[in-house]
Backbone as CSV, one residue per row, in Angstrom:
resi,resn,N_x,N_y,N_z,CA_x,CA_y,CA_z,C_x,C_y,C_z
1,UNK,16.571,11.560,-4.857,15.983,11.355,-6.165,15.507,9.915,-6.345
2,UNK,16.467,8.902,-5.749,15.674,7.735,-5.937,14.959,7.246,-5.178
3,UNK,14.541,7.561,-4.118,13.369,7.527,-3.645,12.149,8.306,-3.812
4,UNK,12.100,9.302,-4.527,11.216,9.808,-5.309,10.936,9.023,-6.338
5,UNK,11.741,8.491,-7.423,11.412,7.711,-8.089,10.722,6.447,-7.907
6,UNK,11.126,5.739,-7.061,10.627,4.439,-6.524,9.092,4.756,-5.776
7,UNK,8.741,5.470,-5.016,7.776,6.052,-5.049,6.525,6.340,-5.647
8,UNK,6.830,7.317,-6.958,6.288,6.973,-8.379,6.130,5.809,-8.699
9,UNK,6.880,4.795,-8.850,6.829,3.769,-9.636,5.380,2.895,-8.391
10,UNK,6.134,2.978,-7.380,4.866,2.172,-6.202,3.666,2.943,-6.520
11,UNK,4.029,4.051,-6.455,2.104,4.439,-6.632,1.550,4.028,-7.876
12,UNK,2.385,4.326,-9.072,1.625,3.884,-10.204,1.652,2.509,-10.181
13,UNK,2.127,1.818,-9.584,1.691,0.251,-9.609,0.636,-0.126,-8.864
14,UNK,0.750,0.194,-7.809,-0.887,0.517,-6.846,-1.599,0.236,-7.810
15,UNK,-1.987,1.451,-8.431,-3.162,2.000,-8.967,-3.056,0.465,-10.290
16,UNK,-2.538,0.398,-10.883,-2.600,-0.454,-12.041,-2.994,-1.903,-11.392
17,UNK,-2.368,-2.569,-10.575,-2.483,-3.237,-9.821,-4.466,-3.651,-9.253
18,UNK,-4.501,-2.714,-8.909,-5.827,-2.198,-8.029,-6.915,-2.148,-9.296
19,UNK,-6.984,-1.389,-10.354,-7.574,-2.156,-11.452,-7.564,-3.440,-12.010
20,UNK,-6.185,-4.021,-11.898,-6.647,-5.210,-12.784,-7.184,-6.180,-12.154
21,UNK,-6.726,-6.020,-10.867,-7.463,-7.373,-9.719,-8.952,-6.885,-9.855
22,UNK,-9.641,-5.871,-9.892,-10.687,-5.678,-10.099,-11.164,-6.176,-10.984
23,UNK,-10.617,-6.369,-12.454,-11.519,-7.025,-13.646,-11.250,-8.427,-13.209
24,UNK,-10.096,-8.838,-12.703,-10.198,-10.446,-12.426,-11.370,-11.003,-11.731
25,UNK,-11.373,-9.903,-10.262,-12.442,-10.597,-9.300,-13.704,-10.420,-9.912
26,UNK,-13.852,-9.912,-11.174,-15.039,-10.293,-11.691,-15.809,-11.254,-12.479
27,UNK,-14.357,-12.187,-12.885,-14.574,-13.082,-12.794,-14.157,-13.919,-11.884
28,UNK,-13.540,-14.694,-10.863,-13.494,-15.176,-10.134,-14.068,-14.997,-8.475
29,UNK,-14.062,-13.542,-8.308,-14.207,-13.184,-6.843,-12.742,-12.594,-6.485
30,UNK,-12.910,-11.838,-5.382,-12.316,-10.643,-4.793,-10.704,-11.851,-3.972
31,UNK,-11.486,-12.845,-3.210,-10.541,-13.483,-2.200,-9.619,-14.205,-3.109
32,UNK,-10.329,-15.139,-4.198,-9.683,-15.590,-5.084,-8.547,-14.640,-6.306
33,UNK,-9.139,-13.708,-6.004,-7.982,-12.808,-6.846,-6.958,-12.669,-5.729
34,UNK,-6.936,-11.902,-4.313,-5.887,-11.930,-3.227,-5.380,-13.102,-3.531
35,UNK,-5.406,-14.373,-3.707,-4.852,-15.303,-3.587,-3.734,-15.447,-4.848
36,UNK,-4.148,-15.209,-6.183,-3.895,-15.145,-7.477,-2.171,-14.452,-7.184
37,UNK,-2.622,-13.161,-6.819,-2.360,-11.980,-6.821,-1.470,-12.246,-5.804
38,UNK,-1.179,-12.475,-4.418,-0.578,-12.778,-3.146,0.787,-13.750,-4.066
39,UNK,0.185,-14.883,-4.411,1.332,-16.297,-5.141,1.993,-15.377,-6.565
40,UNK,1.498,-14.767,-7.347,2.385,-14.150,-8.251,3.327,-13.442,-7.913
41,UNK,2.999,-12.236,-6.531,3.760,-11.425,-5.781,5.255,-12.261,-5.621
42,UNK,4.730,-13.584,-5.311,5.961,-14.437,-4.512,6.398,-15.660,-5.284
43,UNK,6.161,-15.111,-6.830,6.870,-16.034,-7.524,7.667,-14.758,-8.208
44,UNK,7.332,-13.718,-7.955,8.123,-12.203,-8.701,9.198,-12.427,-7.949
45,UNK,8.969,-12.176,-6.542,10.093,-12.246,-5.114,11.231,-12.633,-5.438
46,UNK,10.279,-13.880,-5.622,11.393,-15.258,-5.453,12.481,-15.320,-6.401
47,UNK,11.888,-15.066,-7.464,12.949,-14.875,-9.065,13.777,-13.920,-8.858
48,UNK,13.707,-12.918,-8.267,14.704,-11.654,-8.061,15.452,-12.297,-7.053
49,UNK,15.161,-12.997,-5.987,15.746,-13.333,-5.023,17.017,-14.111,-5.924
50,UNK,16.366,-15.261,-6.373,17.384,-16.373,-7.280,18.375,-15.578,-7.449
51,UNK,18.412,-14.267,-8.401,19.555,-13.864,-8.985,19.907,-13.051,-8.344
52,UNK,19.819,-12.503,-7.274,20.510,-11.450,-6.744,21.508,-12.346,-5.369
53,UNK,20.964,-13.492,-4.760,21.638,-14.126,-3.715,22.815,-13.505,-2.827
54,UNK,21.717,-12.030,-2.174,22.861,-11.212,-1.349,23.011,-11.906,0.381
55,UNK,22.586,-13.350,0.476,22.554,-14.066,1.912,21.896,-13.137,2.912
56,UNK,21.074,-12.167,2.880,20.475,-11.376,3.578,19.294,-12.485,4.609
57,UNK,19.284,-13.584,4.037,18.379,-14.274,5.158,18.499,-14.711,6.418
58,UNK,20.042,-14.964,6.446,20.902,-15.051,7.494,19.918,-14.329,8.756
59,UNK,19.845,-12.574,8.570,19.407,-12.177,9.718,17.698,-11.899,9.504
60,UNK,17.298,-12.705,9.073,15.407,-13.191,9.605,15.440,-13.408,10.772
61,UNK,16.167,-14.289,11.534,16.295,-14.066,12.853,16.204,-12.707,13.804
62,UNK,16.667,-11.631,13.210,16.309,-10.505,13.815,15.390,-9.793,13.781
63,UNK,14.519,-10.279,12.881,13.113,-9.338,13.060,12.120,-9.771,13.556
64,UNK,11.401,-8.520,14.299,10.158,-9.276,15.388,9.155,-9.933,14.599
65,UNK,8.564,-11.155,15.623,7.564,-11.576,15.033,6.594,-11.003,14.331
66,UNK,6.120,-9.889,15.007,5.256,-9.706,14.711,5.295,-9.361,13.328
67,UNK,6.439,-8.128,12.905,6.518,-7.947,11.193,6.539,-8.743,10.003
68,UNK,6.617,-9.941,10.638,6.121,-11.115,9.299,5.250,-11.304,9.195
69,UNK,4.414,-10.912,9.595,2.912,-11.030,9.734,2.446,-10.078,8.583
70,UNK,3.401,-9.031,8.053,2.697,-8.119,7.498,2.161,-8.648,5.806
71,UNK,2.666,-9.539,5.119,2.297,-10.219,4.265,0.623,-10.241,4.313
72,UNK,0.007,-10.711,5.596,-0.911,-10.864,5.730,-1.861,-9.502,5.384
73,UNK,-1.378,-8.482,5.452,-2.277,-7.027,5.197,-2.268,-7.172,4.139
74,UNK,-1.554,-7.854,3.224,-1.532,-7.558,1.731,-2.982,-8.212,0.901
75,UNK,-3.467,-9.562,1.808,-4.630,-9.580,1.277,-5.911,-8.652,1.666
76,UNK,-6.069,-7.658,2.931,-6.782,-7.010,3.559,-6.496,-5.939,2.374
77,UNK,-5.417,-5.546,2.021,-5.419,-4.511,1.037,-5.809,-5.042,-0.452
78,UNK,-5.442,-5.934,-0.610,-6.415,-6.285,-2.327,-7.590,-6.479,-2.100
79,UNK,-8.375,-6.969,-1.085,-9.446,-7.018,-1.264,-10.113,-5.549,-1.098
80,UNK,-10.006,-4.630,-0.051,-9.861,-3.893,0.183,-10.328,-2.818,-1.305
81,UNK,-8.519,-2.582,-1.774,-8.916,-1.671,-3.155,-9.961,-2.538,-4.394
82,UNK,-9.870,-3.323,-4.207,-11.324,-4.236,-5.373,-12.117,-3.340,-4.771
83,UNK,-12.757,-3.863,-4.072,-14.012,-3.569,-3.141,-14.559,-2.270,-3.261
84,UNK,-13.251,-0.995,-3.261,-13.578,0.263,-3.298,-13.599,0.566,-4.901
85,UNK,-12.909,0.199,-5.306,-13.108,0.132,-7.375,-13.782,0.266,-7.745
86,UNK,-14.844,-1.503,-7.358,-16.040,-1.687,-8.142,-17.242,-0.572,-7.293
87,UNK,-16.787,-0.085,-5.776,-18.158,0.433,-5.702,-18.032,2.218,-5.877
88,UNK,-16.805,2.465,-6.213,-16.842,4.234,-6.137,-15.834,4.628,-7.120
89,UNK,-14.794,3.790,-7.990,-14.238,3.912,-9.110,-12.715,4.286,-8.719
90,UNK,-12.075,4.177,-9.582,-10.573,4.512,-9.602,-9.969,5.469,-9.129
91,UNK,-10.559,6.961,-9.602,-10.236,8.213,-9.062,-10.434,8.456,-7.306
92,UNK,-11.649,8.072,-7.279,-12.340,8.143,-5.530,-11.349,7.057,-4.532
93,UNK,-11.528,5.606,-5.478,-10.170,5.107,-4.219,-9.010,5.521,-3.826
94,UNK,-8.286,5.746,-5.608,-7.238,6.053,-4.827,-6.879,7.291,-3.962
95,UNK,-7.678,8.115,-4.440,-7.658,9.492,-3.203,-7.908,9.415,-2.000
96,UNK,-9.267,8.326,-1.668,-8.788,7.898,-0.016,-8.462,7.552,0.383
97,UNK,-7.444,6.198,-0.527,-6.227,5.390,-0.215,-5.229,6.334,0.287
98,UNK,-5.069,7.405,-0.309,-4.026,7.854,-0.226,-3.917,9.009,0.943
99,UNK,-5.467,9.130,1.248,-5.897,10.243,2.548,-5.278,9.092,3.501
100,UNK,-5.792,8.023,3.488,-6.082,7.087,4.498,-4.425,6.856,5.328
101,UNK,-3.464,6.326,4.223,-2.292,6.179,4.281,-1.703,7.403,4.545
102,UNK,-1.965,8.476,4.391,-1.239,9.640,5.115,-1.720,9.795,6.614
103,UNK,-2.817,9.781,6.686,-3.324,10.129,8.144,-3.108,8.971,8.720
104,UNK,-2.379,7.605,8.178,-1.620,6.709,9.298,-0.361,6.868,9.525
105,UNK,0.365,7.610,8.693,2.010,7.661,8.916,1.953,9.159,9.561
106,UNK,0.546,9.741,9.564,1.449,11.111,10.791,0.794,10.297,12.310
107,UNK,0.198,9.642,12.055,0.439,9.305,13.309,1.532,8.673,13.978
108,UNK,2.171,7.316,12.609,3.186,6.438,12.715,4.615,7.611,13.499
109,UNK,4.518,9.108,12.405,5.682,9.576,12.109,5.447,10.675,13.688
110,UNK,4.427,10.534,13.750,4.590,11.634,15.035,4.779,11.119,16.782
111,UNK,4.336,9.771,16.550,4.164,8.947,17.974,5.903,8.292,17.974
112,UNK,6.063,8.103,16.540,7.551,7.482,16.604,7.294,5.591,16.602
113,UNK,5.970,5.441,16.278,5.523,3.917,16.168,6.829,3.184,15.230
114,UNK,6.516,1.684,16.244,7.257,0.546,14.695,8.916,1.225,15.057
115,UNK,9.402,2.037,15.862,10.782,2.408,15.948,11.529,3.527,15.069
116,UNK,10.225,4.020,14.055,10.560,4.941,13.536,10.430,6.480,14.314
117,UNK,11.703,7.023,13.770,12.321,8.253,14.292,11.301,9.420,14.249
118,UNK,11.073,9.891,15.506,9.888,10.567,16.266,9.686,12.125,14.763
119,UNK,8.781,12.502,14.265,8.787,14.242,13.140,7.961,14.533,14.026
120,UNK,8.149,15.868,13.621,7.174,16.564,14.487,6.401,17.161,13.357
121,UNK,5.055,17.197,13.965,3.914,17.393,12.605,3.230,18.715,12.640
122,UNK,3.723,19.758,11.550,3.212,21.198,12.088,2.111,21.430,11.230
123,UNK,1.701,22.790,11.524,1.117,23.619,10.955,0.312,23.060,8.833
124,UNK,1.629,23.346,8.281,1.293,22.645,7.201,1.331,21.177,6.471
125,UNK,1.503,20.430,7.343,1.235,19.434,7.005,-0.147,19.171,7.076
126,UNK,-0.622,19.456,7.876,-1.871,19.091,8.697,-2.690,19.846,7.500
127,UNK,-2.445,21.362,7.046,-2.902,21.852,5.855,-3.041,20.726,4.726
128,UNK,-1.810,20.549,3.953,-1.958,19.434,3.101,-2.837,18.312,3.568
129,UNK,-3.457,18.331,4.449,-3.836,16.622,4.360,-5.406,17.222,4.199
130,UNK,-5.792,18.633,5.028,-7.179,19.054,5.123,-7.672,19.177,3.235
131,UNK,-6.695,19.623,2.535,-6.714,20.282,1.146,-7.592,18.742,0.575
132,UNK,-6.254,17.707,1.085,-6.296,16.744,0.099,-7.737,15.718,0.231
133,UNK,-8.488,15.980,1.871,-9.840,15.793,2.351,-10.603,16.651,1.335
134,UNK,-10.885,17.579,1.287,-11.377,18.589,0.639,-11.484,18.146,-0.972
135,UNK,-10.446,18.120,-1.928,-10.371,17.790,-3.041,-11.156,16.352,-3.674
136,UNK,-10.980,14.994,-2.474,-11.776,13.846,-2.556,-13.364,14.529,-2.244
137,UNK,-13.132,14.810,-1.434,-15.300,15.485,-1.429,-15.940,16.083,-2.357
138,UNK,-15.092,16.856,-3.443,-14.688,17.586,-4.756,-15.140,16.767,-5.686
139,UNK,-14.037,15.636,-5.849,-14.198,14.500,-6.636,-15.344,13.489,-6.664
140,UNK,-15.966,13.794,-5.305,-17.141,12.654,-5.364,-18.792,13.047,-5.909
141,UNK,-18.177,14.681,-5.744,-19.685,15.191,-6.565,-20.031,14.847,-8.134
């Protein structure tokens, strides 16, 4: 249940998120909003961090390089959903955001990428994802 919830809450922040950087970068620009947007992220962080002080930094040492890096997608993704906003609207992004991001985690979830635990991807899944292709082509008429 609470990861269903949390879930919800990420997607609807997405989406809210993904609009408002859009009215910003209209006035400032798209990169300059990632930037805005990137430093608020990590003054949110940081404040939760302050009060929660569970010493979890201790093991930063254990994670591969490379996954710190992932910060960095976060501006590829704001600019990203701007970009698709202003040119095809709210409804249309997030539906191929959300095609897009599924048809990367069956790959993630089926190859067993990143160390995650190998699913096997049947019959209806593969349904759901054709539906959810289908419904965006729907939406764009």
């Amino acid at each position: 249940m609470k990861g269903s919830i949390f879930a919800f809450l990420g997607g609807a922040f997405i989406t809210l998120q993904g609009v408002a950087n859009t009215r910003i970068s209209e006035d400032i620009g798209t990169w300059q909003t990632a930037t805005i947007t990137q430093f608020t992220g990590f003054l949110a962080s940081l404040l939760v961090i302050m009060f929660v002080r569970d010493k979890k930094w201790k093991r930063l040492k254990y994670v591969k390089p490379l996954y710190l890096t992932s910060g960095a997608f976060a501006a590829i993704i704001i600019f990203s959903n701007v970009a698709s906003i202003k040119y095809i609207g709210v409804t249309l992004s997030i539906s191929a955001i959300l095609i897009a991001q599924l048809s990367l985690t069956f790959l993630i979830d089926g190859k067993g990428w990143f160390g995650m635990v190998k699913q096997k991807m049947r019959l209806p899944q593969f349904i759901g994802i054709a539906m959810m292709i289908i419904g965006v082509v729907i939406l764009s008429f």
